[in-house]
N, C-alpha and C positions, 0 to 999 in steps of 0.2 A: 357583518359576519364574513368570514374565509369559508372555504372549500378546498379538498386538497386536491388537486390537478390529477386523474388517472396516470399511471404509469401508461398505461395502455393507451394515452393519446397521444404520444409521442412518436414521431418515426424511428430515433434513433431510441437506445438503451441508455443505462447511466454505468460512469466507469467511476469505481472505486477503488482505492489502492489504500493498504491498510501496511503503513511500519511501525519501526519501533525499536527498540534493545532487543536483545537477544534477551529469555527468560521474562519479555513483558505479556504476554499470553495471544501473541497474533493470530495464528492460529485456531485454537478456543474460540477468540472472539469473533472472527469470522464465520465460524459453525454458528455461534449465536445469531448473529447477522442476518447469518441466510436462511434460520429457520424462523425469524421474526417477519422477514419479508414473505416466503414464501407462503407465511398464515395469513399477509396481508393478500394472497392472489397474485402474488410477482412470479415473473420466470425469473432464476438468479442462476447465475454458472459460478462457480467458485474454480479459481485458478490461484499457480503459484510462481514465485521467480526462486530460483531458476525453474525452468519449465520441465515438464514432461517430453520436450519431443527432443532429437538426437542433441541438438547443442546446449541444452538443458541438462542433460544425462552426461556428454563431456565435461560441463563446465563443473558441474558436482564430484565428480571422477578426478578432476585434477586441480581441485581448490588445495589439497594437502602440497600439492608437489611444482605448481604455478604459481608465481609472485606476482605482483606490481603492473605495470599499465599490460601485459599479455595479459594476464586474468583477467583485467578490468574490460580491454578489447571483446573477450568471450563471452562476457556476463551480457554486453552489453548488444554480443550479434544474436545471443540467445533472445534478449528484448524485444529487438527489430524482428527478428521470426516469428517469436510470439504474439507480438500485436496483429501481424498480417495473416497469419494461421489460425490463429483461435481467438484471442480479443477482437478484434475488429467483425469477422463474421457475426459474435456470439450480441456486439452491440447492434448490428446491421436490422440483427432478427427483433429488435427492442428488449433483449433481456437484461436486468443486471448482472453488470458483472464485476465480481468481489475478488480481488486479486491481495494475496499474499506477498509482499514485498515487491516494489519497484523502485521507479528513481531514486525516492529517497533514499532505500536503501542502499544506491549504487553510490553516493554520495557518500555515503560513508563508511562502509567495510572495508573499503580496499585503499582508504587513508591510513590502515592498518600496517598496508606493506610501506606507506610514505608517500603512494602517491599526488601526485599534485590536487586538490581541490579543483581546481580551473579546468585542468585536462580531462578530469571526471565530468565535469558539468560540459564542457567540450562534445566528450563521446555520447552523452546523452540526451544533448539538447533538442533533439530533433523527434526525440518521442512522445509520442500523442501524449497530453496533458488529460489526467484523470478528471474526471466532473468533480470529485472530492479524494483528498488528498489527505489522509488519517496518520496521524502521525502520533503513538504511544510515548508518556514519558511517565515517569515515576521515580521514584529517591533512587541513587545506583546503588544506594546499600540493598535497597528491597531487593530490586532488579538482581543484584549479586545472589543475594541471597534463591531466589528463586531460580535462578539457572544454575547454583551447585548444587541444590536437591534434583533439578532435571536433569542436569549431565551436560558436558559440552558437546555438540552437533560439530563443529567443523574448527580449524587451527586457531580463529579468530580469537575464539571464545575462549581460548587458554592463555588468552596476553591479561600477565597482572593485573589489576587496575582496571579490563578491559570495560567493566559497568559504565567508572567514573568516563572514560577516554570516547566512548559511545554516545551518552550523554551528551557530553560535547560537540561530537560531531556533529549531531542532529542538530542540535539547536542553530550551528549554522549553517546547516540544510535546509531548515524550516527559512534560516531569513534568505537566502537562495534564493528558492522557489518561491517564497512569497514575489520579491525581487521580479521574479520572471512571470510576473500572474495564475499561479498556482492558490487555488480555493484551497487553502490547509485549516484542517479542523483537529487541535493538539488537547491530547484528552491524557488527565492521570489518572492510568489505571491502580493508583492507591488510593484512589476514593471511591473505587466501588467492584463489586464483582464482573467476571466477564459479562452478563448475562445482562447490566447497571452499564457497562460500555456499550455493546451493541445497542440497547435504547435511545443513549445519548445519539448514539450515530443515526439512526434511525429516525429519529426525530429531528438531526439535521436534513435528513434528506426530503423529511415531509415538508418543509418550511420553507424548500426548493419550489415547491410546487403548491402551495398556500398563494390561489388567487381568489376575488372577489366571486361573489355568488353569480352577479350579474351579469360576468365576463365566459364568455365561453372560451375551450380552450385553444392555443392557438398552434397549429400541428407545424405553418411556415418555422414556429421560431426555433428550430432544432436545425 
Protein backbone atom coordinates (compact mmCIF):
# COMPACT_ATOMS: atom_id res chain seq x y z
CA UNK A 1 0.00 0.00 0.00
CA UNK A 2 1.11 3.92 -0.67
CA UNK A 3 0.33 6.96 1.37
CA UNK A 4 0.23 10.31 -0.07
CA UNK A 5 3.09 12.41 1.41
CA UNK A 6 1.41 15.72 3.25
CA UNK A 7 1.80 18.84 1.42
CA UNK A 8 2.57 20.01 4.81
CA UNK A 9 5.91 18.07 5.24
CA UNK A 10 7.58 19.73 3.01
CA UNK A 11 9.67 22.82 3.54
CA UNK A 12 9.34 24.32 0.20
CA UNK A 13 5.80 24.65 -1.84
CA UNK A 14 5.05 23.18 -5.32
CA UNK A 15 5.25 25.38 -8.50
CA UNK A 16 2.91 24.81 -11.18
CA UNK A 17 2.65 26.48 -14.32
CA UNK A 18 -0.24 25.84 -16.41
CA UNK A 19 -0.15 26.90 -20.61
CA UNK A 20 -1.64 26.30 -23.65
CA UNK A 21 -3.55 28.16 -26.87
CA UNK A 22 -5.09 30.85 -26.45
CA UNK A 23 -9.15 29.76 -26.04
CA UNK A 24 -7.89 26.40 -24.30
CA UNK A 25 -9.54 27.21 -20.83
CA UNK A 26 -6.34 28.13 -18.61
CA UNK A 27 -7.81 30.06 -16.67
CA UNK A 28 -11.04 28.16 -15.69
CA UNK A 29 -8.79 25.44 -15.18
CA UNK A 30 -6.75 26.80 -12.64
CA UNK A 31 -9.93 28.18 -10.64
CA UNK A 32 -10.73 24.39 -10.71
CA UNK A 33 -7.37 23.52 -9.51
CA UNK A 34 -7.10 25.65 -6.76
CA UNK A 35 -10.43 24.81 -5.45
CA UNK A 36 -9.67 20.93 -5.67
CA UNK A 37 -6.59 21.48 -3.63
CA UNK A 38 -7.75 23.85 -1.22
CA UNK A 39 -10.74 21.07 -0.24
CA UNK A 40 -7.82 18.87 0.00
CA UNK A 41 -6.37 21.44 3.08
CA UNK A 42 -3.64 23.04 0.71
CA UNK A 43 -2.68 26.75 0.97
CA UNK A 44 -2.55 27.53 -3.01
CA UNK A 45 -1.84 31.31 -4.38
CA UNK A 46 -3.06 31.52 -7.83
CA UNK A 47 -0.93 33.99 -9.99
CA UNK A 48 -0.54 35.16 -13.58
CA UNK A 49 2.02 35.98 -16.50
CA UNK A 50 2.13 38.86 -17.15
CA UNK A 51 2.02 39.83 -13.65
CA UNK A 52 0.31 42.24 -11.61
CA UNK A 53 3.13 44.38 -10.40
CA UNK A 54 4.31 47.65 -12.64
CA UNK A 55 6.35 45.47 -15.33
CA UNK A 56 3.38 43.30 -15.57
CA UNK A 57 0.88 46.29 -16.24
CA UNK A 58 3.64 47.69 -18.90
CA UNK A 59 4.25 44.78 -20.66
CA UNK A 60 0.27 44.35 -21.21
CA UNK A 61 -0.06 48.10 -22.00
CA UNK A 62 2.28 47.92 -24.81
CA UNK A 63 1.91 44.19 -26.22
CA UNK A 64 -0.44 46.12 -29.08
CA UNK A 65 2.42 48.72 -30.03
CA UNK A 66 5.77 46.52 -28.98
CA UNK A 67 7.24 43.92 -31.39
CA UNK A 68 9.87 41.26 -31.37
CA UNK A 69 12.89 40.59 -29.01
CA UNK A 70 12.00 44.33 -26.98
CA UNK A 71 8.50 42.60 -26.02
CA UNK A 72 10.05 39.35 -25.53
CA UNK A 73 12.96 41.40 -23.15
CA UNK A 74 9.76 42.89 -21.11
CA UNK A 75 7.73 39.72 -20.68
CA UNK A 76 10.63 38.33 -19.66
CA UNK A 77 12.11 41.15 -16.87
CA UNK A 78 8.35 41.01 -15.84
CA UNK A 79 9.23 37.00 -15.08
CA UNK A 80 12.41 37.59 -13.09
CA UNK A 81 10.37 40.19 -10.71
CA UNK A 82 7.76 38.00 -10.41
CA UNK A 83 9.47 34.89 -9.32
CA UNK A 84 11.50 37.02 -6.68
CA UNK A 85 8.52 39.18 -5.56
CA UNK A 86 5.70 37.00 -5.25
CA UNK A 87 6.47 33.18 -6.42
CA UNK A 88 9.38 32.51 -4.66
CA UNK A 89 8.11 34.01 -1.15
CA UNK A 90 4.59 32.35 -1.84
CA UNK A 91 6.77 28.80 -2.31
CA UNK A 92 9.07 29.76 0.76
CA UNK A 93 5.95 29.92 3.02
CA UNK A 94 5.12 25.95 1.58
CA UNK A 95 2.05 27.02 -0.44
CA UNK A 96 1.08 25.89 -3.86
CA UNK A 97 1.42 27.91 -6.29
CA UNK A 98 -0.69 27.89 -9.57
CA UNK A 99 0.51 30.19 -12.08
CA UNK A 100 -1.22 31.15 -15.36
CA UNK A 101 1.23 31.23 -18.05
CA UNK A 102 5.17 31.06 -18.15
CA UNK A 103 8.01 29.78 -19.98
CA UNK A 104 6.28 27.93 -22.13
CA UNK A 105 4.33 30.43 -23.01
CA UNK A 106 7.31 32.88 -23.65
CA UNK A 107 8.31 30.31 -26.00
CA UNK A 108 5.90 30.79 -27.99
CA UNK A 109 3.88 34.07 -28.43
CA UNK A 110 6.39 36.19 -29.45
CA UNK A 111 7.53 33.55 -32.56
CA UNK A 112 4.46 35.51 -33.49
CA UNK A 113 6.57 38.57 -34.23
CA UNK A 114 9.48 36.04 -35.97
CA UNK A 115 11.45 35.94 -33.09
CA UNK A 116 14.20 33.56 -32.94
CA UNK A 117 13.33 30.29 -30.93
CA UNK A 118 16.95 30.01 -29.45
CA UNK A 119 17.07 33.83 -28.34
CA UNK A 120 13.68 33.00 -26.43
CA UNK A 121 14.96 29.99 -24.66
CA UNK A 122 18.16 32.37 -24.25
CA UNK A 123 16.29 35.06 -22.26
CA UNK A 124 14.41 32.55 -20.31
CA UNK A 125 16.68 30.00 -19.53
CA UNK A 126 17.68 31.01 -16.19
CA UNK A 127 14.09 30.84 -14.72
CA UNK A 128 13.18 28.65 -11.83
CA UNK A 129 11.82 25.51 -13.44
CA UNK A 130 8.23 24.86 -12.23
CA UNK A 131 7.70 21.33 -10.09
CA UNK A 132 5.18 20.56 -13.05
CA UNK A 133 5.01 22.04 -16.16
CA UNK A 134 1.12 21.79 -17.82
CA UNK A 135 1.01 22.25 -21.03
CA UNK A 136 -2.92 22.31 -22.77
CA UNK A 137 -3.46 20.99 -26.36
CA UNK A 138 -6.53 20.22 -28.15
CA UNK A 139 -7.51 20.12 -32.14
CA UNK A 140 -6.81 24.08 -33.32
CA UNK A 141 -10.11 23.71 -35.06
CA UNK A 142 -11.74 23.52 -31.39
CA UNK A 143 -9.22 25.72 -29.95
CA UNK A 144 -10.28 28.29 -33.04
CA UNK A 145 -13.36 27.83 -32.47
CA UNK A 146 -13.55 28.46 -28.74
CA UNK A 147 -11.53 31.73 -28.82
CA UNK A 148 -13.91 33.41 -31.56
CA UNK A 149 -16.97 32.71 -29.29
CA UNK A 150 -14.49 34.49 -26.39
CA UNK A 151 -13.04 37.22 -28.39
CA UNK A 152 -9.45 38.00 -28.93
CA UNK A 153 -7.43 39.28 -25.76
CA UNK A 154 -4.34 40.74 -27.39
CA UNK A 155 -2.91 41.33 -31.40
CA UNK A 156 -1.64 37.68 -31.34
CA UNK A 157 -4.80 36.18 -31.31
CA UNK A 158 -5.93 38.04 -34.57
CA UNK A 159 -3.10 36.35 -36.83
CA UNK A 160 -5.06 34.00 -39.38
CA UNK A 161 -4.43 30.56 -38.76
CA UNK A 162 -3.09 31.64 -35.23
CA UNK A 163 -4.95 28.13 -33.63
CA UNK A 164 -3.00 25.90 -36.09
CA UNK A 165 0.49 28.17 -35.91
CA UNK A 166 0.16 27.84 -31.79
CA UNK A 167 -0.15 24.33 -31.83
CA UNK A 168 2.99 24.22 -33.41
CA UNK A 169 4.80 26.14 -31.53
CA UNK A 170 4.03 24.38 -28.26
CA UNK A 171 4.76 21.15 -29.41
CA UNK A 172 8.21 22.43 -29.85
CA UNK A 173 8.35 23.99 -26.65
CA UNK A 174 7.11 20.87 -25.06
CA UNK A 175 10.37 19.14 -26.71
CA UNK A 176 12.37 22.19 -25.46
CA UNK A 177 11.77 21.86 -22.04
CA UNK A 178 11.42 18.42 -21.95
CA UNK A 179 15.20 18.76 -23.55
CA UNK A 180 16.17 20.99 -20.52
CA UNK A 181 14.58 18.59 -17.75
CA UNK A 182 11.39 20.27 -17.46
CA UNK A 183 8.43 17.59 -15.71
CA UNK A 184 5.77 18.43 -18.61
CA UNK A 185 2.41 16.91 -18.12
CA UNK A 186 0.55 17.59 -21.83
CA UNK A 187 -3.18 17.09 -21.36
CA UNK A 188 -6.21 17.42 -24.23
CA UNK A 189 -8.49 19.57 -22.92
CA UNK A 190 -11.12 17.88 -25.76
CA UNK A 191 -11.42 14.91 -23.72
CA UNK A 192 -12.83 16.46 -20.90
CA UNK A 193 -14.40 19.32 -19.03
CA UNK A 194 -12.30 21.94 -17.20
CA UNK A 195 -13.30 20.46 -13.87
CA UNK A 196 -11.96 16.49 -15.73
CA UNK A 197 -8.49 18.61 -16.44
CA UNK A 198 -7.91 19.98 -13.06
CA UNK A 199 -8.34 16.01 -11.61
CA UNK A 200 -6.14 14.89 -14.21
CA UNK A 201 -3.62 17.40 -12.75
CA UNK A 202 -4.27 16.79 -9.44
CA UNK A 203 -3.85 13.41 -9.44
CA UNK A 204 -0.52 14.08 -11.05
CA UNK A 205 0.61 15.84 -8.38
CA UNK A 206 -0.59 13.20 -5.72
CA UNK A 207 1.65 10.48 -7.37
CA UNK A 208 4.51 13.07 -6.58
CA UNK A 209 4.10 12.37 -3.29
CA UNK A 210 2.76 8.55 -3.16
CA UNK A 211 5.42 6.85 -0.78
CA UNK A 212 5.28 3.53 1.11
CA UNK A 213 3.46 3.35 4.40
CA UNK A 214 6.42 2.29 6.07
CA UNK A 215 8.55 5.20 5.12
CA UNK A 216 8.32 8.25 6.95
CA UNK A 217 8.38 11.45 5.23
CA UNK A 218 11.62 12.91 4.37
CA UNK A 219 11.50 16.93 4.89
CA UNK A 220 15.88 16.97 3.77
CA UNK A 221 14.66 16.00 0.35
CA UNK A 222 13.25 19.34 -0.83
Amino acid sequence: MTRLRPFSDRRRGLFISIDGPSGAGKSTIVAHLSQLLVADGEHVHTTAEPSNAILGKIARDLTETITGPALACLYAADRYHHLETEIQPRLDAGDIVLCDRYVPSALVMQRFDGVDPVFLWGLNSLADRPDLAVVLEGSPEVIAARLAERGAHNRFQLTPSSSHAEAHFYRQACDRLIQAGYDVLRIDVGTGNPHEVALKIRSRLREFFAIPDDQPPKNDAW
